[in-house]
N, C-alpha and C positions, 0 to 999 in steps of 0.2 A: 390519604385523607378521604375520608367519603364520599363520594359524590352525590348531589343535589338530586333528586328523585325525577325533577321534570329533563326532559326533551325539549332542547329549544328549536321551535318551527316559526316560520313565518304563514299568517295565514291571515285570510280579509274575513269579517263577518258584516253582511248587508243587510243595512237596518232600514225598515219600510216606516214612514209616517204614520202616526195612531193620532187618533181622537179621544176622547176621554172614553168612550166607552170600550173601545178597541184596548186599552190601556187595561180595563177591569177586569176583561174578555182572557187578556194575556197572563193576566196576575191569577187568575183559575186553574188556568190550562192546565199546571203541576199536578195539581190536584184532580182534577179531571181526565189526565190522559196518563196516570201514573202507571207503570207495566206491572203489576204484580211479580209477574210469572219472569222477571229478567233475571239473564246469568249475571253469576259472581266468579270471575277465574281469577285464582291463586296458585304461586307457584312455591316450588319446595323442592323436597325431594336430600336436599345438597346440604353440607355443613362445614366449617372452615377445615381449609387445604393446607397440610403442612409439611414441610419438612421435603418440598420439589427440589431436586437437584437442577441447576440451568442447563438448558439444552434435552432436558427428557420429555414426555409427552404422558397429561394423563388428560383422564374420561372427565364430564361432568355430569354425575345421575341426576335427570333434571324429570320432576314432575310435575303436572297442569292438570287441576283440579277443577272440577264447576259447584262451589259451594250455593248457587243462588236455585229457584223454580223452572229457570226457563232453559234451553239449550243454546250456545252459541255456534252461529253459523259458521262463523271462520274464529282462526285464531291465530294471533302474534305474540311470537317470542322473541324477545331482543335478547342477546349476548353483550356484555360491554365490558371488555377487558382494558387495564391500564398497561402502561407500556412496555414495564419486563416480560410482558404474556403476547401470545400470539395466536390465531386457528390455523390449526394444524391441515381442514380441509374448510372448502365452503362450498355446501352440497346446492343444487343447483336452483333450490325452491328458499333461497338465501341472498341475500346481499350484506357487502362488508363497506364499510365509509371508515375513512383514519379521520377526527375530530382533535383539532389543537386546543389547548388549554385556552379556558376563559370563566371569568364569575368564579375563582378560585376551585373550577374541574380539570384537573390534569388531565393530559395529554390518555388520549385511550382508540381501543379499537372495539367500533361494535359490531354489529353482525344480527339483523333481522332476518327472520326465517317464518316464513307464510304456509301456513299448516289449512287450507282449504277442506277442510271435515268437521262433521259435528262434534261440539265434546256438551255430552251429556250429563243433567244434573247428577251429581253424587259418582262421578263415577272418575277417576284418577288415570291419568296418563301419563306416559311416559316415549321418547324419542325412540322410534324402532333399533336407532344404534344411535349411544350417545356423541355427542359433539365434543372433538376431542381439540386443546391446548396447549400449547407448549410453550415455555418458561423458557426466556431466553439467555442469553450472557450475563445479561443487564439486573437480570431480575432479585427481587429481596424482598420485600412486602408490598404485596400488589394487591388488588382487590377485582371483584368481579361481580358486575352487577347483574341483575337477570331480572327480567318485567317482560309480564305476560297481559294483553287485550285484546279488547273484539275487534278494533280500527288496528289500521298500517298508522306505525305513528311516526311516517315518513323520515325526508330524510334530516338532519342536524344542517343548519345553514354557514355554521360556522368548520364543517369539513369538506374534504374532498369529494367529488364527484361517487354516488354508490354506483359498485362491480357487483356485476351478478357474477354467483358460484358457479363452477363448473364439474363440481363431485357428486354421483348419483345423490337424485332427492331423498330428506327423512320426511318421513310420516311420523304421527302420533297412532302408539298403542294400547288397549286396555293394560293396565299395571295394576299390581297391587293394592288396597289399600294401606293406606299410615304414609305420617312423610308427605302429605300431600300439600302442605305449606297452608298458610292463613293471612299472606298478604298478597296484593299484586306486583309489589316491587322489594325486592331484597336484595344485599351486599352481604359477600362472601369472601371473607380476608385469604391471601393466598399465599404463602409463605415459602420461599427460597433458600438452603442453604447456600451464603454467599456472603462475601465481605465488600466496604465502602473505606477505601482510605481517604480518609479526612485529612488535607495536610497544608500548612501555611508557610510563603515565603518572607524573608523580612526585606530591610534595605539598606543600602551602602550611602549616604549623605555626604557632601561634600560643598562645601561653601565660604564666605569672609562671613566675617562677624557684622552685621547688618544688615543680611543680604538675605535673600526669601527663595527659598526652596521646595522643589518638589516630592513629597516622600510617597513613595507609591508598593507597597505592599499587598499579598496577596491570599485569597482561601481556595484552595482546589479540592475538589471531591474526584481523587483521582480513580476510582470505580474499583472494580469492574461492574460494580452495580450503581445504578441509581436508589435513591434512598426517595421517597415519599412522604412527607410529614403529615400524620392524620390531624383533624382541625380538633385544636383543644391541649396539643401533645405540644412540649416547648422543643424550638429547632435551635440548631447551635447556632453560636454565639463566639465573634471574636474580639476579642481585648487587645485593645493597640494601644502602645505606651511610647508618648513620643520622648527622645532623647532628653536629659538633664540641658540645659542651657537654651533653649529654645522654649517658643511658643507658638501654638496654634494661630494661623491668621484664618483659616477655611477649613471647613470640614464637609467629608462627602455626606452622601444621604445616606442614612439608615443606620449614623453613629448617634449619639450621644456622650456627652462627659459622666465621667462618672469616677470622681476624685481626680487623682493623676493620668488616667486613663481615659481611651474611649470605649462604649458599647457598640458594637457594630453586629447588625442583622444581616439578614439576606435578602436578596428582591424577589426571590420566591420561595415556595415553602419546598416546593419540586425540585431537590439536586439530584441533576443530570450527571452520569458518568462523564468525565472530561472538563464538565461545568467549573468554571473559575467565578471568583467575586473581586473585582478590583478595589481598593479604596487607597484615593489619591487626596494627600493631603496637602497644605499648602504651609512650613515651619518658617519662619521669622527665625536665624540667629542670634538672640541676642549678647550671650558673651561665651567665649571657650570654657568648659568644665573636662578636664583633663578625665582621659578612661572613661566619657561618659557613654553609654549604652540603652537604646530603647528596648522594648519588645513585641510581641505579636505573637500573641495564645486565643487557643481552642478554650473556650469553657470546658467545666470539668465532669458535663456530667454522664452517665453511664450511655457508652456506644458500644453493644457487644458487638457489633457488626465490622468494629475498627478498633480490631489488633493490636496496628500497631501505632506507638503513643509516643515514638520517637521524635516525628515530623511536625506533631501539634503546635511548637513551641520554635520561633525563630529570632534571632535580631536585630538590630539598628543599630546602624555604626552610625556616629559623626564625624568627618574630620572637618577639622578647621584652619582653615588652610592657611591666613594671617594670623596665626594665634594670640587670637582678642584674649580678653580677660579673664583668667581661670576660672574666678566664683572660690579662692580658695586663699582661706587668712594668711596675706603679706605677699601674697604670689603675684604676678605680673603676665604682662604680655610679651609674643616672642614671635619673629616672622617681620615681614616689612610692614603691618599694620600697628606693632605697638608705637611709633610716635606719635602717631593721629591719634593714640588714647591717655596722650601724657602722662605713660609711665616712663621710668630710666632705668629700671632693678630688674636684675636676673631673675628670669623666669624659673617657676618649680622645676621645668623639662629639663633644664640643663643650658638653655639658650636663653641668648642676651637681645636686650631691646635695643630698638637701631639707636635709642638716645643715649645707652647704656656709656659704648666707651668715646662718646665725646664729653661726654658729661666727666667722667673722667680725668678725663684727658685733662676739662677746663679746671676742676679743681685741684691739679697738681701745678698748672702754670701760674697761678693768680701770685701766689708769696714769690714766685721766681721775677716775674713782673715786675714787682713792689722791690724786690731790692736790685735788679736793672733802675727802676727810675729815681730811684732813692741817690744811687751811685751818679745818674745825670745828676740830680739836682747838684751834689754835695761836687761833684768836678766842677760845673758850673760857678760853684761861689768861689772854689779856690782862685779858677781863673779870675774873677773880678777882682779879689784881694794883690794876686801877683801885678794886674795892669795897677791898681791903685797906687803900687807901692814903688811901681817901676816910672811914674806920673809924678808922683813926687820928688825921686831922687833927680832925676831931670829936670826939675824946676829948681 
C-alpha cells in the first residue's frame, strides 16, 4: 500500500503575544521577505523494479535535481523501504531507524543520508556509488519511497532509536542530464518473484442438543512471503458457513452475515508470512441434522502469487453427541437424550430412542392384562355362585 508522504515528528512551535499591529506586521511579512532566488530539489532518476529474486541485491539510480533560482546548502535524502527489502550497506554519513506500522503505513526501513555540498541550480546529481538493497525471503511487492530536502527531517517517533552507518561515506556527483525527477517525494513499486500460500483451517464440533459451543477456525498466510495490500486494492476474504442445525449466538469482529454464511476480513491489510487470522465463534445446537457439514473458504479471486488452491477450502464437522432431532420428515432422536424430547421411534441412524422399546414393551402387555383381569373377575363370580349354592343346600 502506499505510503502517506509526511514524516511523522514531534516538534514545539513558540508563539510570542501580538498586538494588532504586530498581527498586520506578520500577515506582510510573506510577502515582503519572500526569496525569490530559493531552491527546488526534486528527485528521480529511478522507475518501477521488477522481477527481484529474494535474497539477490540490486543498485538504486537515484538522482537530485535543483529545479528552483537559488542553490541549496545542504541536502537530504531519505531511503524508506517496506519489509521484504533491506540495505545492503549504510555508508557512514547515513542513518537507518526500523518504524512499525501506524495511520495504515506498514512496517518499513528508512535510511537518511546527509549529503553536506552544494547542489546547484539546474544542475543534476547523482550518489558517487549507488545505495544498494536487498530483497529478502519475505519479499513480493514492496515499495520504496525516496524524498529529498534542504532540512534533516529527523527522526520518526514512532521507531527505533537511529544507528549511524559504518560503510565509507557517498557524496553527490555532477550526473547527466534527463531523469532528473519533478517531485520531492516519490514511490517506487518493487517486485519479487515469489509466492504467499493462503490457506484455511476448519473445525471438528462436538456437543448435546441445547448446548452452546465454541467454533474456532482459521486463515494463515503461510509465506514465504508477505503480501502487502495497496489502498484501493480488495484483500481476501473468508466465508465461514456454520454447520446445518445450529445457530449463531456471537460473532467475532470483522464478520458479517451474508445469507447462510459469514463475511470475514482481516484486521490488517499487511499479511505477515506466518500471520494467522483467528475467528471464534460462538454455535447454539439446536437439533441434530444427520451428515450435516459447515465450511470455511478463501474468496475466489485472482492470487497469482498463490498456487496452490488445494488448502483454500476446509470443513466443519458436527457431532452430536445425544442425538437430538434430525430436522428430517418422520426421523427421531437417538442417544440418551431422545426422552427428554418426547420421541419413541427409531431413529433414521439405525438407533432406537431410550422410550423406544418400553414403549413397546407396554403396548404388547395391555390385552395380556385385560384378559389376566378378565379371568380374576369371571373366577371370582364362579366362586360366589358355588358358596351360594353350597348355603342353600345346608339350610
Amino acid at each position: 500500500m502506499p505510503m502517506p508522504p509526511h514524516i511523522r515528528r514531534a516538534f514545539r512551535v513558540a508563539v510570542a503575544p501580538f498586538g494588532a499591529a504586530g498581527l498586520i506586521a506578520l500577515a506582510a511579512a510573506p510577502a515582503a521577505f519572500a526569496d525569490e532566488a530559493a531552491p527546488e530539489l526534486v528527485i528521480g532518476g529511478i522507475g518501477p523494479i521488477d522481477g527481484v529474486k529474494p535474497g539477490s541485491t540490486f543498485d538504486l539510480p537515484v538522482t537530485v535535481a535543483n529545479k528552483g533560482a537559488g542553490a541549496a546548502e545542504k541536502v537530504w535524502v531519505t531511503y524508506s523501504v517496506t519489509r521484504g527489502l533491506d540495505f545492503a550497506e549504510v555508508p557512514s554519513n547515513c542513518r537507518t531507524q526500523h518504524v512499525r506500522p501506524y495511520d495504515e503505513m506498514p512496517e518499513r526501513w528508512t535510511m537518511v543520508c546527509a549529503f553536506d555540498q552544494a547542489v546547484e541550480p539546474g544542475v543534476v546529481y547523482t550518489p558517487d556509488r549507488p545505495l544498494r538493497v536487498k530483497a529478502l525471503d519475505r519479499a513480493l511487492n514492496d515499495e520504496l519511497r525516496l524524498r529529498v530536502g534542504e532540512d534533516d527531517p529527523g527522526a520518526d517517533d514512532n521507531g527505533t532509536p537511529p544507528v549511524a552507518g559504518t560503510a565509507p561515506a557517498v557524496k553527490l556527483v555532477e550526473g547527466q542530464a534527463g531523469g532528473e525527477g519533478s517531485a520531492q517525494v516519490i514511490d517506487v513499486p518493487v517486485t519479487s518473484i515469489n509466492t504467499a500460500d493462503y490457506q484455511v483451517t476448519g473445525a471438528a464440533l462436538k456437543g448435546r442438543v441445547g448446548e452452546t459451543v465454541p467454533m474456532k477456525v482459521e486463515f494463515t498466510n503461510a509465506g514465504p512471503a508477505w503480501v502487502m495490500v495497496k489502498v484501493g486494492d480488495r484483500s481476501v476474504r473468508v466465508m465461514i458457513k456454520p454447520p446445518a442445525g445450529t445457530s449463531v449466538v456471537k460473532t467475532p469482529g470483522f464478520c458479517k452475515a451474508k445469507g447462510e454464511a459469514y463475511d470475514c476480513g482481516t484486521s490488517e491489510r499487511a499479511l505477515y508470512e506466518g500471520g494467522r487470522e483467528t475467528y471464534t465463534f460462538e454455535l447454539k445446537i439446536d437439533k441434530r441434522v444427520a451428515h450435516t457439514k459447515g465450511s470455511v473458504a478463501l474468496s475466489t479471486e485472482a492470487r497469482p502469487f498463490d498456487p496452490d488452491k488445494g488448502n483454500d477450502k476446509a470443513d466443519i464437522t458436527l457431532d452430536v453427541t445425544d442425538g437430538g432431532p434430525t430436522g428430517s420428515t418422520g426421523s427421531s432422536t437417538s442417544g440418551s437424550g431422545g426422552s427428554a424430547d418426547g420421541s419413541s421411534s427409531t431413529g433414521d441412524d439405525g438407533t432406537t430412542a431410550n422410550g423406544g422399546s418400553l414403549a413397546e414393551t407396554g403396548s404388547s402387555a395391555l390385552p395380556i392384562t385385560g384378559v389376566a383381569a378378565a379371568a380374576v373377575v369371571t373366577g371370582a363370580g364362579l366362586l360366589v355362585i358355588v358358596r351360594r349354592r353350597r348355603s342353600q343346600s345346608l339350610s
